[in-house]
C-alpha positions as CSV (number, residue, x, y, z in Angstrom):
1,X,-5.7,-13.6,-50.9
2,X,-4.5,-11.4,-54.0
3,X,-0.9,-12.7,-54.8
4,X,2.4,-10.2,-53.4
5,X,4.1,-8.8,-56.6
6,X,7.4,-7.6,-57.1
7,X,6.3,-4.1,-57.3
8,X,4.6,-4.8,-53.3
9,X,7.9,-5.7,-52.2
10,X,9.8,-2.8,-53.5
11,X,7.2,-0.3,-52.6
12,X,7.7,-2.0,-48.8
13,X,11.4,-1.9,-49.1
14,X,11.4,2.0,-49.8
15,X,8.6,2.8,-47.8
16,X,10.7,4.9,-45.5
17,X,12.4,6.7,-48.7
18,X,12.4,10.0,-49.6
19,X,12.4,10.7,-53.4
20,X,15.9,11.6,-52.5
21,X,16.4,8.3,-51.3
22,X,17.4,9.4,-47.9
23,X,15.7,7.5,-44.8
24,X,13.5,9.8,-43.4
25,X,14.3,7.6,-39.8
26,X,17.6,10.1,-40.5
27,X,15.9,13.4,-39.6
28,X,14.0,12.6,-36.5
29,X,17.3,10.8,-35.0
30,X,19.3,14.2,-35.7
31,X,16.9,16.3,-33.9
32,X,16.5,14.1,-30.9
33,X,20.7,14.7,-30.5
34,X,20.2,18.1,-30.7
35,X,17.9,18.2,-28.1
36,X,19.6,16.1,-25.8
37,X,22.8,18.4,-26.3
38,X,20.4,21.8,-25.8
39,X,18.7,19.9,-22.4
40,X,22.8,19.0,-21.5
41,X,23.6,22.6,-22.1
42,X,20.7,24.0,-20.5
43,X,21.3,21.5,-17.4
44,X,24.9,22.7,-16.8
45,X,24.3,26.2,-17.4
46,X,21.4,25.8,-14.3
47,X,24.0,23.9,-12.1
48,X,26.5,26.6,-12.2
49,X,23.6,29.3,-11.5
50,X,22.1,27.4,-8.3
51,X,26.0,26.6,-7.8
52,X,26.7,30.4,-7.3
53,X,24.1,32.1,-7.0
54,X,23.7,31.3,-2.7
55,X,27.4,33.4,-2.8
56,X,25.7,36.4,-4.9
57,X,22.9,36.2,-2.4
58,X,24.8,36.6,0.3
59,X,27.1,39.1,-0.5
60,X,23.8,41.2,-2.1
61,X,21.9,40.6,1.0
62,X,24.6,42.2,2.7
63,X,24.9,44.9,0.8
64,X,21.3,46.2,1.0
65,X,21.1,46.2,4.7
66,X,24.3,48.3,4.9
67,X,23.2,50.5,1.9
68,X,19.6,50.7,2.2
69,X,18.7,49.9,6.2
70,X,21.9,50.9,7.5
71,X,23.5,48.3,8.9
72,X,26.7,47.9,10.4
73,X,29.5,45.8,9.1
74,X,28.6,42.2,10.8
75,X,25.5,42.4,11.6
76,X,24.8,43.1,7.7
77,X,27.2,40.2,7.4
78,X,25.2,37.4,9.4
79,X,22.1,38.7,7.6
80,X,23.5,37.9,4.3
81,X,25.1,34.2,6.2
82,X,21.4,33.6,6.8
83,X,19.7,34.0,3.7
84,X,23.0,32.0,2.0
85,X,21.6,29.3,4.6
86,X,18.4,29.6,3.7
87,X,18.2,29.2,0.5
88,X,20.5,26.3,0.2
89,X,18.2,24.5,2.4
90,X,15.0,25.4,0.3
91,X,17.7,23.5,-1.9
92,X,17.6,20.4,0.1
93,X,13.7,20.7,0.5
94,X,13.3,20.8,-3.3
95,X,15.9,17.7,-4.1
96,X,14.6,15.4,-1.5
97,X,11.0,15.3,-1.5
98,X,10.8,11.8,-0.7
99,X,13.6,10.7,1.4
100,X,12.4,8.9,4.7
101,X,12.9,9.9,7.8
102,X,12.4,13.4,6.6
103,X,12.5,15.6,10.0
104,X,15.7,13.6,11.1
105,X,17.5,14.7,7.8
106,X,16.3,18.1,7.0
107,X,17.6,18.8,10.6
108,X,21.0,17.1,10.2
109,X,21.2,18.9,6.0
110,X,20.8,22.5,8.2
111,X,23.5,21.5,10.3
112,X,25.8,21.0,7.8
113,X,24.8,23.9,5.5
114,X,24.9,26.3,8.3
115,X,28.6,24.6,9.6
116,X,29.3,24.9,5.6
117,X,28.4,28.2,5.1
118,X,29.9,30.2,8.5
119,X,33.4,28.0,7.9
120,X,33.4,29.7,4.3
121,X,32.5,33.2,5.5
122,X,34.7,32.8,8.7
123,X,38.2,31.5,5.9
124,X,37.0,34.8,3.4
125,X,37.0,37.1,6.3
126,X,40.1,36.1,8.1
127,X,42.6,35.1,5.5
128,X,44.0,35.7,2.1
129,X,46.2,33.3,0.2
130,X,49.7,34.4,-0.9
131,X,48.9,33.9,-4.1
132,X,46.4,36.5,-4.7
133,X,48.1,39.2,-2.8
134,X,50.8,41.6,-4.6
135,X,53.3,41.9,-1.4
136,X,53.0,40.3,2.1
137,X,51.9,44.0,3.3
138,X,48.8,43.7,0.8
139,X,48.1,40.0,2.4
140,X,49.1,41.9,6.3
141,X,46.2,44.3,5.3
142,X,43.3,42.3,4.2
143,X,41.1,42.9,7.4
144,X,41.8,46.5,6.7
145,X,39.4,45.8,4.1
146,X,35.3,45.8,4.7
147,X,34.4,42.5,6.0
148,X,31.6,42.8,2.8
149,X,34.5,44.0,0.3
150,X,36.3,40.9,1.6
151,X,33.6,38.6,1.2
152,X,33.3,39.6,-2.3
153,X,37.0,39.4,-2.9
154,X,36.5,35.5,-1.8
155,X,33.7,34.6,-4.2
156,X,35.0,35.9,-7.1
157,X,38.4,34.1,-5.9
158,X,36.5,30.6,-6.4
159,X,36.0,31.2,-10.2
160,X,39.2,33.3,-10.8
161,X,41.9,31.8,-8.7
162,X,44.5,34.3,-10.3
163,X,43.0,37.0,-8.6
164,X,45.6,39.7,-7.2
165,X,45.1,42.4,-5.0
166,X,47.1,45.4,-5.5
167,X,47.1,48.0,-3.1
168,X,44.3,48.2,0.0
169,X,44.6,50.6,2.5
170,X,46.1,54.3,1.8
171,X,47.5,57.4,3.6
172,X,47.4,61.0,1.9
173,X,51.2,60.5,2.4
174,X,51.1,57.1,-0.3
175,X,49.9,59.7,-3.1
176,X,52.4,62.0,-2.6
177,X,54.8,59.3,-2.5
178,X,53.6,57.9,-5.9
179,X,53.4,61.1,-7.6
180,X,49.7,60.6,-7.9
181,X,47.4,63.8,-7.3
182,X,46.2,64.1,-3.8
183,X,42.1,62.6,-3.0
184,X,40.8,63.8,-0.4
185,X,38.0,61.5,-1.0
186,X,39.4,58.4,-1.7
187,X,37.9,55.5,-0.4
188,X,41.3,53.6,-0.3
189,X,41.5,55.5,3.0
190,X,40.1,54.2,6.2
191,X,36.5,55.3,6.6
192,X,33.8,55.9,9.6
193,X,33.3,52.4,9.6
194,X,36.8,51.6,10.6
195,X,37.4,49.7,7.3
196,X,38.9,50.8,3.8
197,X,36.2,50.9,1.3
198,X,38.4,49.6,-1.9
199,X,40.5,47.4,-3.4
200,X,42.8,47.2,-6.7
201,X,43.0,44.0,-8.6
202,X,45.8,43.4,-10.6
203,X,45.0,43.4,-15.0
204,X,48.0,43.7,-16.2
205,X,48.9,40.6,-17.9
206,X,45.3,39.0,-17.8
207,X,43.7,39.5,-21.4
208,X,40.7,41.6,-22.3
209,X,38.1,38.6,-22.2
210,X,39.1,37.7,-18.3
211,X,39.7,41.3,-17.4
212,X,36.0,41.8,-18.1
213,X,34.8,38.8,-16.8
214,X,36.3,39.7,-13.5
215,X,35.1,43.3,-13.8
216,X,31.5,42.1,-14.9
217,X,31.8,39.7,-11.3
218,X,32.0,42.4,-8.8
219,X,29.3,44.5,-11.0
220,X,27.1,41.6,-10.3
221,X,27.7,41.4,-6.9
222,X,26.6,44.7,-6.3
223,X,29.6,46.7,-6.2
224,X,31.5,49.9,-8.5
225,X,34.2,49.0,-10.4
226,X,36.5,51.7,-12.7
227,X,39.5,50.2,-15.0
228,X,41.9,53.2,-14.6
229,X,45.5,53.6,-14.6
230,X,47.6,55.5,-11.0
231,X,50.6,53.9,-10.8
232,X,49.8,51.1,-13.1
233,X,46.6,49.8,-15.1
234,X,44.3,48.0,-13.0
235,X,40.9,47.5,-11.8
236,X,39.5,49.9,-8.9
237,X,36.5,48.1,-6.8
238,X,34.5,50.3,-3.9
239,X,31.5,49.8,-2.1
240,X,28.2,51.9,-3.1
241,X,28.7,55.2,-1.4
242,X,28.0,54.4,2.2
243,X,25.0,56.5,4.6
244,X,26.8,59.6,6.0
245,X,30.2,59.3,4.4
C-alpha cells in the first residue's frame, strides 16, 4: 500500500472546491429551494383555479344556454347548478382513487356537493348583504336583477367583499330625474324576461389595481362591462344582448 501524503489529504479536503474556493454542494442546494418555492407557487396558483373555477363554470354554463340555445332564466340556471355539481365531483373521483368503500362515499360526497352547491345558488339568488348595497332600495331590488346577473354578482362577492351595487332597476322617469339623457335602450330597465339586465358597481374610492381586477372578473365570467361616468364614476355590468330583445 503506497504511503497517504500530505498533498492526498489536501487534495481530499478540497475535493468539493471550486478554484474559487466555494463548495460546489452550495449551487445544487440553491436550486433545489428554488424549485421547491416555483412547485409551492405553482401549487397555490392551481388551488385557487380548481378553487373557482366550478363558480366560472356555472355561471358560463348558464350563460350559453340563455345566449346561444335560448333558455329561460332558471332552467339556464339549474343547467349551470349541474355542471358546478359535476365537476366538483369529477373532483372527488380524481382525489380519492383509493378510499374504501368507494360506492358508499362517492354517493354520500354527491350528496353533499349537490346540498353545497344549491344552498350557495339558492343564498346568491335570494339575498344581498347590507354591505354591498348603496341604499336599502338597491338591497329591496336585487331580485329585480337576472337570476344569472345575480349569480355573478355573488361570485365575484367571494373574492371582493367590498363590492357595492349602485343603482339596479330604472324608469325613463330616473333619467330625467338625474339630468341624464333619456335611453330608450337601456338595459337598467326591466326587460322581456321580467328581470333588469344590469347592474352599477360602486369605483369610486377603490384604486385603479382593484377597479380592474373587478372589471377583469365579470369579463371572465362572461359578461360586458363599460367604466363610464352618469351621475357618478362607476362600473356598468349587462348581460350579452339577449335573443329577441
Amino acid at each position: 500500500m503506497s504511503e497517504i501524503t500530505n498533498r492526498d489529504i489536501e487534495w481530499l479536503l478540497n475535493l468539493d472546491k471550486n478554484p474559487s474556493g466555494k463548495f460546489e454542494l452550495q449551487k445544487p442546494v440553491k436550486n433545489r429551494w428554488k424549485k421547491m418555492f416555483a412547485f409551492a407557487v405553482l401549487g397555490i396558483v392551481t388551488l385557487l383555479f380548481l378553487g373557482i373555477f366550478p363558480f366560472i363554470l356555472s355561471v358560463r354554463t348558464s350563460l350559453y344556454l340563455i345566449n346561444s340555445l335560448n333558455f329561460a332564466a332558471w332552467p339556464a340556471i339549474a343547467g349551470g347548478v349541474f355542471a358546478s355539481v359535476i365537476l366538483l365531483f369529477i373532483y372527488v373521483l380524481a382525489l380519492f382513487r383509493k378510499v374504501k368503500n368507494t360506492r358508499y362515499f362517492y354517493r354520500i360526497s354527491l350528496i353533499l356537493i349537490t346540498v353545497a352547491v344549491l344552498g350557495f345558488s339558492f343564498h346568491s339568488l335570494m339575498f344581498l348583504s347590507g354591505s354591498n348595497a348603496k341604499t336599502e332600495e338597491v338591497k329591496n331590488l336585487y331580485r329585480s336583477m337576472h337570476p344569472v346577473l345575480r349569480m355573478a354578482v355573488a361570485t365575484v362577492t367571494l373574492a371582493n367583499s367590498e363590492l357595492v351595487i349602485t343603482d339596479i332597476e330604472r324608469t325613463p322617469e330616473d333619467y330625467s330625474r338625474m339630468g341624464l339623457t333619456l335611453n330608450p335602450n337601456s338595459l337598467h330597465y326591466r326587460q322581456e324576461t321580467g328581470y333588469v339586465h344590469a347592474v352599477d358597481l360602486r369605483t369610486i374610492g377603490l384604486g385603479y389595481v382593484r377597479n380592474a381586477w373587478l372589471e377583469i372578473s365579470f369579463r371572465v365570467l362572461g359578461f360586458r362591462t363599460l367604466r363610464h361616468t352618469g351621475t357618478a364614476d362607476h362600473l356598468h355590468v349587462q348581460l350579452q344582448p339577449m335573443p329577441n330583445t
